[in-house]
N, C-alpha and C positions, 0 to 999 in steps of 0.2 A: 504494500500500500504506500502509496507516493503522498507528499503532501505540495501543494499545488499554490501559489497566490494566483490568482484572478485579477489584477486590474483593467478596470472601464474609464476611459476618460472621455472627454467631450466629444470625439469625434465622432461621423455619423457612423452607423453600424453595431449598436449598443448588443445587437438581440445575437450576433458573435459572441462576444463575453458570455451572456446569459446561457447560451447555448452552451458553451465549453465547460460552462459551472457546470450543468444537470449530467453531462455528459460523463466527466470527470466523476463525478459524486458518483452518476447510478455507476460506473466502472468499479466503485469499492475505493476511492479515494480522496481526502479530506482535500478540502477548500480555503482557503480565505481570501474572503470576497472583500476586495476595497476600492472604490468608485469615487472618480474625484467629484468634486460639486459639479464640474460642467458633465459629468458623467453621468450624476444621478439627475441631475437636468436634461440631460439630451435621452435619460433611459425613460422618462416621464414622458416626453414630449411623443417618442418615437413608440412605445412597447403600453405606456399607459399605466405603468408600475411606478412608483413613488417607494424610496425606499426610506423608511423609517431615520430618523438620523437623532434620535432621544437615547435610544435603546439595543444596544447590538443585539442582545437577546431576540428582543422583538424582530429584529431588523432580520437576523437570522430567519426567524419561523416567517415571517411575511416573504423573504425571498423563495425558500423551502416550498411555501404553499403556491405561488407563483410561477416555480417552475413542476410545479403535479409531482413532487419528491415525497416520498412518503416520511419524511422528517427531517429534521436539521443537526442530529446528531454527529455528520460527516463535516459542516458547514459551519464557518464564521465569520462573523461582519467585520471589519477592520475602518476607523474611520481616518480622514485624509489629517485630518489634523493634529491627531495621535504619534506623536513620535517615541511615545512611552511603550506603544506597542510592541509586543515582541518580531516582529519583521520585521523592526527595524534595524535590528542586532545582526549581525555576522554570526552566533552564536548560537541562533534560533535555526534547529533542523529544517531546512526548506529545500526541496528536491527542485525546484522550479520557480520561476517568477514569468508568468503571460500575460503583457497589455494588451489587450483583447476589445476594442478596437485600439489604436495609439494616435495620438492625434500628435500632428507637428508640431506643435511646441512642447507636449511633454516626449517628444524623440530628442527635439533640442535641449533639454535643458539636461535629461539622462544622458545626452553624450557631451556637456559643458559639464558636466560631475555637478548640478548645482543642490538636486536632491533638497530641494526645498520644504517638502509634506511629507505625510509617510509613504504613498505610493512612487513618488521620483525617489523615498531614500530604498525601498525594498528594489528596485529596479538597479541602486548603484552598488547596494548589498550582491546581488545575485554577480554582476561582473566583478566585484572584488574578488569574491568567494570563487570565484571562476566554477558557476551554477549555471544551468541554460539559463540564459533569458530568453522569450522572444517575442520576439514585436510586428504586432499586426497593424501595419497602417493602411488606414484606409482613405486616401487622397489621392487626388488626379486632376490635371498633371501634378506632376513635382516639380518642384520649380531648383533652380543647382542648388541655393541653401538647403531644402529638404533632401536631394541625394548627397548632398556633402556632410550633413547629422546622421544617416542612415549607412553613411561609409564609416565616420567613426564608431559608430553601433558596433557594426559587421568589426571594424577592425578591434574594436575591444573585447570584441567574444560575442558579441549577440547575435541571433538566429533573426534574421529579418524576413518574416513571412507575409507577405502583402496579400491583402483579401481581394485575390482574381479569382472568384472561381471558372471551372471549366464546364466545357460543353460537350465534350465527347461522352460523356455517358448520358448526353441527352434528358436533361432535368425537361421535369413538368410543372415545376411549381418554384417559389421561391423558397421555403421551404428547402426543395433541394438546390439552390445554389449557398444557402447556408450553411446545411449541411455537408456539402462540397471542400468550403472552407475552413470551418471547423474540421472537420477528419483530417484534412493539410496538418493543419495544429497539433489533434493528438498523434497522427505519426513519428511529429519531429518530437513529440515528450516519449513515446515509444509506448503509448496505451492504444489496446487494439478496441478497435469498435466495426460496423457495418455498416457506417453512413453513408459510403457512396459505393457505389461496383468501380474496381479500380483495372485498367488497362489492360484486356484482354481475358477479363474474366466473364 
């Protein structure tokens, strides 16, 4: 059993993250879910979820029941402004850290080492500790400042996974081009799932 951080930041494509969480969990693997404020705003805006921001506990079981999990036992809330929290430590067992969607400025600021919150400090944790990181960004075009933050990524160790999905296996739904992208994700952590028929199957 792997344990996992989750971060969602502002960018479009929140229900990636969301997905990768239920995904991750129903596989038998713990979570911690920590979403920056444009995060839990753009997951509002986009998916219709409101994530609690009083109570992890709560925040926990309201995620849990919004993604159909049969409980939150696997799953923890982590808040952005927490640095007390334990991912923020080098010291804290974490198999992985996934920004799931990444939005260009916190790719920027994770590859300036600025680690401002707790979700930029678990992301500079994961390349110190030389841990997967990887980072899903989801923008187009890129403009050179954006492939020049995404080279320093890559060059510091991170797994840059850009949410393209494909079309060779002829999706019907949106749905499956999400699912498409997430499976990309749990490959690169080496958790096996069935979300898409992969090449030549």
């Amino acid at each position: 059993m792997a344990r996992v951080t989750v971060v969602v930041t502002g960018a479009s494509g929140s229900v990636y993250g969301m997905r990768l969480t239920e995904q991750l969990i129903t596989a038998g693997h713990e979570v911690v879910f920590c979403a920056t404020q444009a995060g839990r705003e753009v997951t509002a805006f986009e998916l219709g979820f409101e994530l609690p921001t009083d109570d992890a506990t709560v925040a926990a079981a309201a995620l849990a029941e919004f993604l159909e999990l049969p409980g939150a036992d696997r799953l923890r809330v982590a808040y952005p402004d927490d640095l007390f929290d334990p991912i923020a430590s080098g010291s804290y067992p974490l198999d992985a850290v996934v920004v799931c969607p990444a939005s260009m400025g916190f790719c920027a600021s994770v590859a300036a080492g600025l680690a401002g919150d707790l979700p930029e400090r678990a992301a500079d944790v994961a390349l110190k500790e030389r841990r997967p990181l990887v980072m899903v960004p989801r923008e187009m075009p890129f403009s050179l400042v954006h492939l020049r933050n995404l080279t320093g990524l890559a060059e510091a160790g991170a797994i840059i996974a850009p949410a393209n999905p494909a079309f060779y296996n002829k999706p019907q739904s949106i749905d499956d081009l999400v699912s498409f992208v997430v499976g990309k994700v749990l490959d690169v952590l080496g958790v096996e799932h069935d979300l898409y028929a992969r090449w030549g199957q």
